[in-house]
ZADO-1210 file (C-alpha; in nm, 4 decimals, padded with zeros to 6 digits):
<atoms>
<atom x="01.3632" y="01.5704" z="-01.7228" code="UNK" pos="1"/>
<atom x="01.5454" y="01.4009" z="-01.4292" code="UNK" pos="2"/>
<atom x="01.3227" y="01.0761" z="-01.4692" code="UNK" pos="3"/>
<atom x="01.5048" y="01.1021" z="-01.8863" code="UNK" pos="4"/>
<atom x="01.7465" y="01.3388" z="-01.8821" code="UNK" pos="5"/>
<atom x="01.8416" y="01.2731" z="-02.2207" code="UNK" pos="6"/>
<atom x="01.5102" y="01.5036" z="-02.3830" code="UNK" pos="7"/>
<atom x="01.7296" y="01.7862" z="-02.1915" code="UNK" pos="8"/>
<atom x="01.9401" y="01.7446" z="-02.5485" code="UNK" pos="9"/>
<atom x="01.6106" y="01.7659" z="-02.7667" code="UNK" pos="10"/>
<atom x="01.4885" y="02.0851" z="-02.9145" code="UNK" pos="11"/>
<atom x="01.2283" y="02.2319" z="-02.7849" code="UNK" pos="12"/>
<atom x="01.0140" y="02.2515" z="-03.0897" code="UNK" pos="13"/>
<atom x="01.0754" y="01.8573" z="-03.1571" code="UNK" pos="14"/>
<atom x="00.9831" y="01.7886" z="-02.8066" code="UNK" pos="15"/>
<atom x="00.6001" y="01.9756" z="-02.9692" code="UNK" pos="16"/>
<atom x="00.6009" y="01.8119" z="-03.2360" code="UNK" pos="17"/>
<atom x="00.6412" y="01.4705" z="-03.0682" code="UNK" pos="18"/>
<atom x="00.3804" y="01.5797" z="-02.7780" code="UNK" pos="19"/>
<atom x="00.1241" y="01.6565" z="-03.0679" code="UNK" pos="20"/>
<atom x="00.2351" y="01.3234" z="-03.2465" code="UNK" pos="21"/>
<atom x="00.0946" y="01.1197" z="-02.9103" code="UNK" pos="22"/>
<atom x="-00.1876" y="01.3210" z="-02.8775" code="UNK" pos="23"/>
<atom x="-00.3048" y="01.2408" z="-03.2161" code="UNK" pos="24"/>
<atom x="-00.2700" y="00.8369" z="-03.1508" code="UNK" pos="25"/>
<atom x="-00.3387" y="00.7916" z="-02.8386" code="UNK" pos="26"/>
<atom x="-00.6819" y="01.0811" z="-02.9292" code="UNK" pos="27"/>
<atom x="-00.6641" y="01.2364" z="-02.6100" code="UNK" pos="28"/>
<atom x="-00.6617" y="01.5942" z="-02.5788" code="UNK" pos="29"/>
<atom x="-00.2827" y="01.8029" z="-02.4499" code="UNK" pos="30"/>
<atom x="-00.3375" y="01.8007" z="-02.1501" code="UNK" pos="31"/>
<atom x="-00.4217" y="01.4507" z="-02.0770" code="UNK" pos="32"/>
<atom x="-00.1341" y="01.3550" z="-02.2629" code="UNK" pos="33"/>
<atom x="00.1279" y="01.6025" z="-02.0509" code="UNK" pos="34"/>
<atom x="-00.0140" y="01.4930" z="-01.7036" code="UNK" pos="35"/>
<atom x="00.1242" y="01.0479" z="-01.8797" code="UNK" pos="36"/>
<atom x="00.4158" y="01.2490" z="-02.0024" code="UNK" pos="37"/>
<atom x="00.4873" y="01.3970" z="-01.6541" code="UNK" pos="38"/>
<atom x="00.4427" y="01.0248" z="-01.4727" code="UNK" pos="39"/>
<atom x="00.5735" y="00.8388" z="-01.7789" code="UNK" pos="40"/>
<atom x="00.8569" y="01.0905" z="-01.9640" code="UNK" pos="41"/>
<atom x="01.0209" y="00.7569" z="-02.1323" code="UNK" pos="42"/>
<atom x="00.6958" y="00.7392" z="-02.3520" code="UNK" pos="43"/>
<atom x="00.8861" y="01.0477" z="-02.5688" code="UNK" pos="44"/>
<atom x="01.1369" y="00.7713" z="-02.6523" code="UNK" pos="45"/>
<atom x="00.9095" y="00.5437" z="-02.8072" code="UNK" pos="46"/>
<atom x="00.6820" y="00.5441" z="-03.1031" code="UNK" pos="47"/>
<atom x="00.3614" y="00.7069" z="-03.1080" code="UNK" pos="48"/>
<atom x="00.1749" y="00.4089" z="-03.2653" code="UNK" pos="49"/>
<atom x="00.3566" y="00.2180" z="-02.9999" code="UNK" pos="50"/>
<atom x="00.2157" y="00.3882" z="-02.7094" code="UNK" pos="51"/>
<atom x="-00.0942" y="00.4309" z="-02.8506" code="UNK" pos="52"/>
<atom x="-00.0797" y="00.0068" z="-02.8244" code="UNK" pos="53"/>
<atom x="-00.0183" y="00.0191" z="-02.5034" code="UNK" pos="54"/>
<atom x="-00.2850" y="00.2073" z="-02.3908" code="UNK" pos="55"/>
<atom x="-00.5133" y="-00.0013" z="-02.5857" code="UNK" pos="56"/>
<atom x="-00.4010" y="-00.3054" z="-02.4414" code="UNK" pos="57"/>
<atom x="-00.4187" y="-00.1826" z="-02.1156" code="UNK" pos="58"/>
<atom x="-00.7391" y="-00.0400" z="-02.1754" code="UNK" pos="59"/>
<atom x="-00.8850" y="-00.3842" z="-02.2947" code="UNK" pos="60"/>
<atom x="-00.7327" y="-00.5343" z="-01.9763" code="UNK" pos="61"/>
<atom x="-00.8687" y="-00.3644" z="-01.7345" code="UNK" pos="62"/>
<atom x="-01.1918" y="-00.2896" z="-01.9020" code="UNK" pos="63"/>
<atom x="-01.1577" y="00.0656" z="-01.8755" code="UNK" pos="64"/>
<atom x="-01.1925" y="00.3687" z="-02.1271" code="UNK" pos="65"/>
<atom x="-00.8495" y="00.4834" z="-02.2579" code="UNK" pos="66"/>
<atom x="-00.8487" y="00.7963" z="-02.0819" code="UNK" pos="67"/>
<atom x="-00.9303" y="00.6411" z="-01.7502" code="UNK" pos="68"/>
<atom x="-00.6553" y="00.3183" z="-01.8524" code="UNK" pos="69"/>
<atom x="-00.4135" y="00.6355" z="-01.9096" code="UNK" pos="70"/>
<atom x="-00.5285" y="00.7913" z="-01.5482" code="UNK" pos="71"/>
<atom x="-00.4223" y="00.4078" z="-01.3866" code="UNK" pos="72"/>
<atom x="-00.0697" y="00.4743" z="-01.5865" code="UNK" pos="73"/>
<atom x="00.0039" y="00.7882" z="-01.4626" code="UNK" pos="74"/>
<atom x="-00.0310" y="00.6838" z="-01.0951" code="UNK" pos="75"/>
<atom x="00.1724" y="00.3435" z="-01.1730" code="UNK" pos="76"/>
<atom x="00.3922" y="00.4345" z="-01.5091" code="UNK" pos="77"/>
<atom x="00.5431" y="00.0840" z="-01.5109" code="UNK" pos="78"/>
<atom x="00.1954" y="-00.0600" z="-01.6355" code="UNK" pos="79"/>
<atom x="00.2597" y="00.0897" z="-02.0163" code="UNK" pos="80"/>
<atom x="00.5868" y="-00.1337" z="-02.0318" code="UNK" pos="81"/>
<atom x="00.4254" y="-00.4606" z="-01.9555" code="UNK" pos="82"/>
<atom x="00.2687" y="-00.6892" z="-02.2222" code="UNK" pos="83"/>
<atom x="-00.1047" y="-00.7719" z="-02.1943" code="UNK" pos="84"/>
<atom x="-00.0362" y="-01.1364" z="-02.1059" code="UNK" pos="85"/>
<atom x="00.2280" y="-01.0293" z="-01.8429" code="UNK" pos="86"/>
<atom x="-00.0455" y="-00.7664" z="-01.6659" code="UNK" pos="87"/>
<atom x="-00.3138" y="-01.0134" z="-01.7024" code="UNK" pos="88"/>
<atom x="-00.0512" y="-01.2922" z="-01.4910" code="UNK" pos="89"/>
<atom x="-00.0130" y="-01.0407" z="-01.2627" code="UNK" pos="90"/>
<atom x="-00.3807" y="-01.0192" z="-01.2400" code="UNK" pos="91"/>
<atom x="-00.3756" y="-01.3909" z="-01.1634" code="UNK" pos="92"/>
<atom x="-00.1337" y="-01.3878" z="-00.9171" code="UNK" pos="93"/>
<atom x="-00.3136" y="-01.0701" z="-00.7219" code="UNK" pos="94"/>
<atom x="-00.6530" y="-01.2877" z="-00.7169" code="UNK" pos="95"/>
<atom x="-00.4808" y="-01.5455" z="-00.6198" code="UNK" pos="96"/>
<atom x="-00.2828" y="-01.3611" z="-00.3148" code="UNK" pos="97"/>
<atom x="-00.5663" y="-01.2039" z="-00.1750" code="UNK" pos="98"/>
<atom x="-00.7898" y="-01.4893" z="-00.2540" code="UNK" pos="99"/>
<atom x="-01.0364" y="-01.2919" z="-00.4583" code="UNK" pos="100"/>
<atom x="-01.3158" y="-01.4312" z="-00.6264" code="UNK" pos="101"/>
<atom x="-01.2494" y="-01.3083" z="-00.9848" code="UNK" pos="102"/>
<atom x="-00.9860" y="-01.1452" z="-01.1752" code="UNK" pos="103"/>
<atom x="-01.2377" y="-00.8405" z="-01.2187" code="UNK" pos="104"/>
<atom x="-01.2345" y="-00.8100" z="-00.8774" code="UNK" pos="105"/>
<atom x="-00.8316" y="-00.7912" z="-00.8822" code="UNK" pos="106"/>
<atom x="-00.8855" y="-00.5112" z="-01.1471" code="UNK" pos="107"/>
<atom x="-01.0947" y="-00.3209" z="-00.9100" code="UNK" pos="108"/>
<atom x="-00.7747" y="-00.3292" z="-00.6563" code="UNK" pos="109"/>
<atom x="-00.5894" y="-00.2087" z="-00.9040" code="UNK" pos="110"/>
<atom x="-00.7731" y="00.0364" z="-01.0492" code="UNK" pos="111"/>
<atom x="-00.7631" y="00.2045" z="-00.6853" code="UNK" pos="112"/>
<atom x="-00.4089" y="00.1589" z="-00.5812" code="UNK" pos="113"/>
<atom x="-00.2528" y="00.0863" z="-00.8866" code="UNK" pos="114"/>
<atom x="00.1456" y="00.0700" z="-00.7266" code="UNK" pos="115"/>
<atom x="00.0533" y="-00.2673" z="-00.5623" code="UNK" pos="116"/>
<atom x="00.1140" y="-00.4639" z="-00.9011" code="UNK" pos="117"/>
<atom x="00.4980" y="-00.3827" z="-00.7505" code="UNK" pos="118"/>
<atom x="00.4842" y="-00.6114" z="-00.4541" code="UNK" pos="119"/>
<atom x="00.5571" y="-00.9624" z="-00.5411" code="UNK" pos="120"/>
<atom x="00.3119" y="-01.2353" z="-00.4829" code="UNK" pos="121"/>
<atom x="00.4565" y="-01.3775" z="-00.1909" code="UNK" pos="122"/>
<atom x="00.4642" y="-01.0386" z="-00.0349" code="UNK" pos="123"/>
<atom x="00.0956" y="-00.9507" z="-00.0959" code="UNK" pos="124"/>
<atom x="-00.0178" y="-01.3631" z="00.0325" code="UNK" pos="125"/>
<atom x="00.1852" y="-01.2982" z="00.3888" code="UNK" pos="126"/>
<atom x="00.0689" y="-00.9428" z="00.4602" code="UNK" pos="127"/>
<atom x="-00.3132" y="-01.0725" z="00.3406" code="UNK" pos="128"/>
<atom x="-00.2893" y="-01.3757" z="00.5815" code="UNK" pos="129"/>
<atom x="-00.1469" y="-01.1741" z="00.8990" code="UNK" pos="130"/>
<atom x="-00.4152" y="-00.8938" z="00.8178" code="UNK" pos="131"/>
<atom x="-00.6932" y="-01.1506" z="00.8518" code="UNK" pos="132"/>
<atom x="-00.5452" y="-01.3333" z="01.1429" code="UNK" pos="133"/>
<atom x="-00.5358" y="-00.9900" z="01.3493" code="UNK" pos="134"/>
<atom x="-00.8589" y="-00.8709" z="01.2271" code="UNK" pos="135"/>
<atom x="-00.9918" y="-01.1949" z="01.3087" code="UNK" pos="136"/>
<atom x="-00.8934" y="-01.1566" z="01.6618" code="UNK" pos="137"/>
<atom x="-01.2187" y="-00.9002" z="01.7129" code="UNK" pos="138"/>
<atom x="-01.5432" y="-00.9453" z="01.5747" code="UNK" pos="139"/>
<atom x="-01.5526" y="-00.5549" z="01.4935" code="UNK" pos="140"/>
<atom x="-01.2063" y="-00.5796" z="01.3128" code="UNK" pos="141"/>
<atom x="-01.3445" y="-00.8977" z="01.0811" code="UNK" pos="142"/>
<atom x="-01.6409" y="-00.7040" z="01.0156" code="UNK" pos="143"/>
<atom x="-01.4483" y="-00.4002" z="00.8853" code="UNK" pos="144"/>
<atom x="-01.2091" y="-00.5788" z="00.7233" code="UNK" pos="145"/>
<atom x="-01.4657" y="-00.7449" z="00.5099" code="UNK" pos="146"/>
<atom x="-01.5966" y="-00.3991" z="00.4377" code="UNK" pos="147"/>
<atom x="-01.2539" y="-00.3361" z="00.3249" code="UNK" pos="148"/>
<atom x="-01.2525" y="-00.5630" z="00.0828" code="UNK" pos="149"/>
<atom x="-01.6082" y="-00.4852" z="-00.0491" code="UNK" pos="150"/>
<atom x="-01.4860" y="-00.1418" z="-00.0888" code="UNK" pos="151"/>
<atom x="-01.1642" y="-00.2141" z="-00.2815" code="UNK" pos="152"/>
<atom x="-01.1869" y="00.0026" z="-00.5795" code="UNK" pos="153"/>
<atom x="-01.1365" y="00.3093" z="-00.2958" code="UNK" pos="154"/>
<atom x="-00.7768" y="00.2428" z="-00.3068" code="UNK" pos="155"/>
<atom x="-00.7564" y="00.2103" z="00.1065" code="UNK" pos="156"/>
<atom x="-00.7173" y="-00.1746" z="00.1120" code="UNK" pos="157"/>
<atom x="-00.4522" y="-00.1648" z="-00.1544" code="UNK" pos="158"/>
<atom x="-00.2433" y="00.1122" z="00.0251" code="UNK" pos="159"/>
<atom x="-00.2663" y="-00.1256" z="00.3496" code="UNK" pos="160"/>
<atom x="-00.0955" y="-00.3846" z="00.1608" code="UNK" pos="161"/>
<atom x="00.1451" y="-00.1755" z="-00.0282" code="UNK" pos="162"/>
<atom x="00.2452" y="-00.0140" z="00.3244" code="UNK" pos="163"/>
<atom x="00.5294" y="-00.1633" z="00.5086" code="UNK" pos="164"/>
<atom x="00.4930" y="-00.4168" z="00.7764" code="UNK" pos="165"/>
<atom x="00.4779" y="-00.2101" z="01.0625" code="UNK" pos="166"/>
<atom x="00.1559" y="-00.0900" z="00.9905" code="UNK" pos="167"/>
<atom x="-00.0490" y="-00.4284" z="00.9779" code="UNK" pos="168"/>
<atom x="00.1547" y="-00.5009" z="01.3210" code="UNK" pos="169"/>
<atom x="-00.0330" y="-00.1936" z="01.4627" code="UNK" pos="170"/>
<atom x="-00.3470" y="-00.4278" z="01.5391" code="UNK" pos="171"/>
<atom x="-00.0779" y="-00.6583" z="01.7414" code="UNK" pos="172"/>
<atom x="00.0005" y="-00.3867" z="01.9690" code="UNK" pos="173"/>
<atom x="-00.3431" y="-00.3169" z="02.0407" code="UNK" pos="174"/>
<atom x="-00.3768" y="-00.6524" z="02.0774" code="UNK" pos="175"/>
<atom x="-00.1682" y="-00.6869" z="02.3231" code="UNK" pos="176"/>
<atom x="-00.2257" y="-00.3040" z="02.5173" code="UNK" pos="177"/>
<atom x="-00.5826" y="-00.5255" z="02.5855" code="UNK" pos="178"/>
<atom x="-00.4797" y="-00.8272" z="02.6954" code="UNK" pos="179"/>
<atom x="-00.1750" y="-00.7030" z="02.9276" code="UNK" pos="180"/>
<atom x="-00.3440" y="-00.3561" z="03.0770" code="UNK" pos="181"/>
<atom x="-00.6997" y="-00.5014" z="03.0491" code="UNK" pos="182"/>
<atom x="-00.7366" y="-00.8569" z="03.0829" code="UNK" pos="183"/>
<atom x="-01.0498" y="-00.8847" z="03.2396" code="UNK" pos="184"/>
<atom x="-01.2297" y="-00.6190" z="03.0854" code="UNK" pos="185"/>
<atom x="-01.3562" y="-00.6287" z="02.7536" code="UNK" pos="186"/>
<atom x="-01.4639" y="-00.2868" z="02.7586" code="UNK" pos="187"/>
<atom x="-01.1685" y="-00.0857" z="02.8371" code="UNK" pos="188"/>
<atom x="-01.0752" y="-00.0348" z="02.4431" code="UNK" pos="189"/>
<atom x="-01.2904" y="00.2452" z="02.3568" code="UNK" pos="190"/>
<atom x="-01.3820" y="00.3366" z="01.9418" code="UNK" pos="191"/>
<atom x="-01.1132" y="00.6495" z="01.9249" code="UNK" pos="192"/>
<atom x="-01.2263" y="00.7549" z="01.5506" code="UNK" pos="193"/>
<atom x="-01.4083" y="01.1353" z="01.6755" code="UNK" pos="194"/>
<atom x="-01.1997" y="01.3587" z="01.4309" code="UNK" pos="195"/>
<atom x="-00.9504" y="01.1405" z="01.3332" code="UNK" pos="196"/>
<atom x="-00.8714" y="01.0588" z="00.9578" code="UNK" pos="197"/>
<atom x="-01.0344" y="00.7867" z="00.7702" code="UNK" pos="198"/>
<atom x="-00.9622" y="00.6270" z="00.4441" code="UNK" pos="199"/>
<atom x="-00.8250" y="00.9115" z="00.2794" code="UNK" pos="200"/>
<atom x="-00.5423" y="00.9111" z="00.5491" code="UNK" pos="201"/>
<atom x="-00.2252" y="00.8162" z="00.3536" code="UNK" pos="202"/>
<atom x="-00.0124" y="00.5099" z="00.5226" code="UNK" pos="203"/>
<atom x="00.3166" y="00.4909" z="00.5730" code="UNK" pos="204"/>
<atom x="00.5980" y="00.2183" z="00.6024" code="UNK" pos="205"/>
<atom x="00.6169" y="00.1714" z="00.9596" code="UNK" pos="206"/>
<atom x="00.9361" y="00.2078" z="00.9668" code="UNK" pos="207"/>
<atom x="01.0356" y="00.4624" z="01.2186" code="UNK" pos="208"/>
<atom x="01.4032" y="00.5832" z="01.3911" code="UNK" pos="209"/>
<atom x="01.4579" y="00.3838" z="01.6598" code="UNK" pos="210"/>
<atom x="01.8348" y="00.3608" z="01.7477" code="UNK" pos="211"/>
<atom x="01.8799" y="00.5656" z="02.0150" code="UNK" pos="212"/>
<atom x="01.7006" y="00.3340" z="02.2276" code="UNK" pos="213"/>
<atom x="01.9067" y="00.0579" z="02.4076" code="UNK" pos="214"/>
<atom x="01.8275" y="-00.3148" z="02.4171" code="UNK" pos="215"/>
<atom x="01.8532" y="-00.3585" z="02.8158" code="UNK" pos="216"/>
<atom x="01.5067" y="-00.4138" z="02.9867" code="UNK" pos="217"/>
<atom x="01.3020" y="-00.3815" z="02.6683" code="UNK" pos="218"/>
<atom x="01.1086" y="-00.7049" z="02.7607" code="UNK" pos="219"/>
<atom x="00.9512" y="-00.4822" z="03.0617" code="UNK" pos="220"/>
<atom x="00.9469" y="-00.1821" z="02.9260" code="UNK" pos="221"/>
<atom x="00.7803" y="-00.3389" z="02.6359" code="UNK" pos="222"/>
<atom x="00.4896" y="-00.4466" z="02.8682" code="UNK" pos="223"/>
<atom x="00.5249" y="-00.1498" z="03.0247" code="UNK" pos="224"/>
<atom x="00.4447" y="00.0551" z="02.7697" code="UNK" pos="225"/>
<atom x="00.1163" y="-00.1492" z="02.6036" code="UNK" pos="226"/>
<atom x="-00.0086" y="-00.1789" z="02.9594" code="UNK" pos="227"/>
<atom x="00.0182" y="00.1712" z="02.9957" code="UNK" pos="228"/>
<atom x="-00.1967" y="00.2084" z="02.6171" code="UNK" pos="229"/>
<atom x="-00.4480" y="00.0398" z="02.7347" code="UNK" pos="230"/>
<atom x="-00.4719" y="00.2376" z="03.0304" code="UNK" pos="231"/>
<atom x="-00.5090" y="00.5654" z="02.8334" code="UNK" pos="232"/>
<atom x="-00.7202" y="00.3660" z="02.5992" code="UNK" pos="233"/>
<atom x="-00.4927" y="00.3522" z="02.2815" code="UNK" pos="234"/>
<atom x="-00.6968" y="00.0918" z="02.1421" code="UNK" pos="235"/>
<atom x="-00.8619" y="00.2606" z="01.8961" code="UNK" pos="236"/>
<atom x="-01.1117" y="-00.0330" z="01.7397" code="UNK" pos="237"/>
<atom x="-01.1381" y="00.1179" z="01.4100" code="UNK" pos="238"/>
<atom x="-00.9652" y="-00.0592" z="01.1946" code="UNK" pos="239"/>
<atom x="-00.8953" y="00.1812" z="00.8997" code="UNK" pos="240"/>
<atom x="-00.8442" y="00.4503" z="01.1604" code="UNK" pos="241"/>
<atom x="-00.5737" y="00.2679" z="01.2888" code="UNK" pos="242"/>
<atom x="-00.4297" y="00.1376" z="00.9834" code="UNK" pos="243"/>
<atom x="-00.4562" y="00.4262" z="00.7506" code="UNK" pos="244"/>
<atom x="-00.3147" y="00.7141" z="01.0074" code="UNK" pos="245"/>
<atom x="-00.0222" y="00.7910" z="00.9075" code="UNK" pos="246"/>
<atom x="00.2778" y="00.7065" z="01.0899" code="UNK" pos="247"/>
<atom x="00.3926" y="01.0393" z="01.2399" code="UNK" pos="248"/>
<atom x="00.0353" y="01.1206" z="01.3887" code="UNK" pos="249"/>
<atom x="-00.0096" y="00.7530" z="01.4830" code="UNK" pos="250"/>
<atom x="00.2894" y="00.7592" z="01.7199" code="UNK" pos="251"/>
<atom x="00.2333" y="01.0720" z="01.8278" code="UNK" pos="252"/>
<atom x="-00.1131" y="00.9648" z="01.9073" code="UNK" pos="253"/>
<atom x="00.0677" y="00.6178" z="02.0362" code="UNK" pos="254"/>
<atom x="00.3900" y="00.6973" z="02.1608" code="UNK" pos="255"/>
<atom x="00.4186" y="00.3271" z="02.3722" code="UNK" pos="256"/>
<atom x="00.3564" y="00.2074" z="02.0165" code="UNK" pos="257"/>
<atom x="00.8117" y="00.2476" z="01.9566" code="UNK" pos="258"/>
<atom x="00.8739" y="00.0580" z="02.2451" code="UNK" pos="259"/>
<atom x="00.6449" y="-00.2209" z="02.1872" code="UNK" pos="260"/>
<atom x="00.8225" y="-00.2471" z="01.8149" code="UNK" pos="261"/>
<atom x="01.1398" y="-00.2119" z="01.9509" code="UNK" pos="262"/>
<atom x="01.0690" y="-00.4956" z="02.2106" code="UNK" pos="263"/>
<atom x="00.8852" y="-00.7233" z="01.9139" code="UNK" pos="264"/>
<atom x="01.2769" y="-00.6951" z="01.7021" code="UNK" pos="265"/>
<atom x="01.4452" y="-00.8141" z="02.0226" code="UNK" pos="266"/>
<atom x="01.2486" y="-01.1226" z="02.0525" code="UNK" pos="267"/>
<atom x="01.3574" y="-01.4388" z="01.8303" code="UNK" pos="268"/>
<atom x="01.1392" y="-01.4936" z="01.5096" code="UNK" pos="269"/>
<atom x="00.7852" y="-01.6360" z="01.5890" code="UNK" pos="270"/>
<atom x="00.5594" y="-01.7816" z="01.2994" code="UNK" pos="271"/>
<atom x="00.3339" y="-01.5489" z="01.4178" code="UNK" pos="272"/>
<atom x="00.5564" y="-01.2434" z="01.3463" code="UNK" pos="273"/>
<atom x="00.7789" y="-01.3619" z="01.0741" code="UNK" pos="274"/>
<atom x="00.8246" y="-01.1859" z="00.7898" code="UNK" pos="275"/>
<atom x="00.8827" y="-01.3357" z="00.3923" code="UNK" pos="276"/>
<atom x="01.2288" y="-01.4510" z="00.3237" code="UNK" pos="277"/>
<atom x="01.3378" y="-01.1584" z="00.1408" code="UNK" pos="278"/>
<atom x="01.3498" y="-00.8404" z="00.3763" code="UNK" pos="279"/>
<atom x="01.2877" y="-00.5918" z="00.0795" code="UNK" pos="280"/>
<atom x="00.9986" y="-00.7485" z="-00.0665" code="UNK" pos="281"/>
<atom x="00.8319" y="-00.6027" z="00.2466" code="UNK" pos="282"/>
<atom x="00.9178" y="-00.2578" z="00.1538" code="UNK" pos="283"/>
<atom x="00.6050" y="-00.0452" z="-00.0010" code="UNK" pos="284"/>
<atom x="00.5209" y="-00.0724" z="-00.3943" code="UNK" pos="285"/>
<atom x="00.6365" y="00.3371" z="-00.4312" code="UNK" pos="286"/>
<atom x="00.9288" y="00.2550" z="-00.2972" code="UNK" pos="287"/>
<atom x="01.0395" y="00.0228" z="-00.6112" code="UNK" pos="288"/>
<atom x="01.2583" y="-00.1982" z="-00.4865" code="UNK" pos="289"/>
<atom x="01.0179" y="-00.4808" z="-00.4535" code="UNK" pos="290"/>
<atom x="00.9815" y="-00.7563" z="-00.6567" code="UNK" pos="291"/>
<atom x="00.6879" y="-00.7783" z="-00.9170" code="UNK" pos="292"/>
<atom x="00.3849" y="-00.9875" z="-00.9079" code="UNK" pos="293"/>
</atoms>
């Protein structure tokens, strides 16, 4: 009701009647049809038949059964407003971003994290490219992250993109824990994964409180602190471990992990580190204030 508050003015028997009306076109049984209606209450405002459409379309698209096309809606509402040649662009443009070999295998993305069709294209290319430049950084990391993207229809490599850009910039800090605490030895980063969540961890922005910390001496203290990580063998060489855990138990787990951030703002923009022009296209899909595909 808060998503349209104007079926707060509707009777409650017409509200039935138009619930049973959309269960008989779109031929799915009540509750299927309340769990759309719960993600997708504007769908009371339109016509039956036109719903119904929809579906189909989106159905056809992403060459799924209705029922499982209307399971994708419920987790991203906004698909049921676009046209079918506006989804399939998008389509386009997410193979193209992430470089994918076909547009069945940007379906497959989709299908798993369905909110990502939120970020715009430029958004999804940058994160893509600075995830692969990290990961490429450690054999074990490019390994994984290929893995990743083998295994994109579980929905973790589309919630890495969709999360802000703190969390990508996780692998920089253990990055550089290694090479400032542990220089010359290659096996001071130890796998930290025992009991720790895996894909089904959900990711956050990155995007923590910081501003009770002052500017002066965050160079050192920066250094300070990933030295110190390294030391107590933060590095944890998983890579969905580390970019799947959420951000509370993440910095809990990391604590140095603030000040290294905090340090990272203070410094002028790098190409390494930059982000895309627009600051909120960064933001994650859920939060829906980025642009679309």
């Amino acid at each position: 009701m808060i998503k349209q508050p104007n079926l707060m003015a509707r009777r409650p028997q017409t509200l039935r009647s138009n619930v049973q009306q959309l269960c008989a076109a779109l031929q799915l049984p009540q509750p299927s049809v309340t769990r759309l209606l719960a993600a997708y209450p504007a769908a009371l405002d339109m016509a039956p038949a036109t719903v119904a459409a929809r579906a189909a379309a989106l159905a056809a698209t992403l060459q799924l059964p209705q029922d499982a096309a209307l399971a994708v809606a419920c987790k991203c509402p906004r698909l049921l407003g676009l046209s079918p040649q506006s989804l399939q662009d998008k389509l386009h443009k997410l193979q193209a971003a992430l470089q994918l070999p076909s547009v069945e295998a940007a379906v497959e993305i989709v299908v798993g994290f369905p909110a990502l069709l939120g970020l715009s294209s430029v958004t999804l290319e940058f994160k893509w490219r600075r995830l692969q430049e990290l990961a490429g950084r450690k054999d074990a990391w490019r390994q994984q992250l290929a893995q990743l993207l083998q295994q994109r229809g579980a929905g973790s490599l589309g919630r890495v993109l969709a999360a802000g850009p703190g969390v990508v910039e996780r692998l920089q800090y253990v990055l550089d824990a290694h090479n400032n605490g542990h220089s010359n030895d290659s096996n001071s980063l130890q796998d930290d994964d025992a009991g720790q969540p895996g894909d089904g961890t959900s990711s956050s922005s990155g995007e923590g409180s910081e501003e009770g910390a002052g500017d002066d001496g965050l160079g050192s203290a920066g250094a300070a602190a990933a030295a110190a990580a390294a030391g107590r063998g933060a590095g944890e060489l998983r890579l969905t471990t580390l970019l799947l855990q959420s951000e509370a138990l993440f910095t809990a787990r990391h604590p140095e992990f603030v000040l290294w951030r905090l340090n990272q703002r203070s410094r002028p923009a790098s190409s390494s580190s930059s982000r895309p022009a627009s600051s909120s296209s960064s933001r994650p899909a859920s939060s829906g204030g980025g642009g679309a595909l």
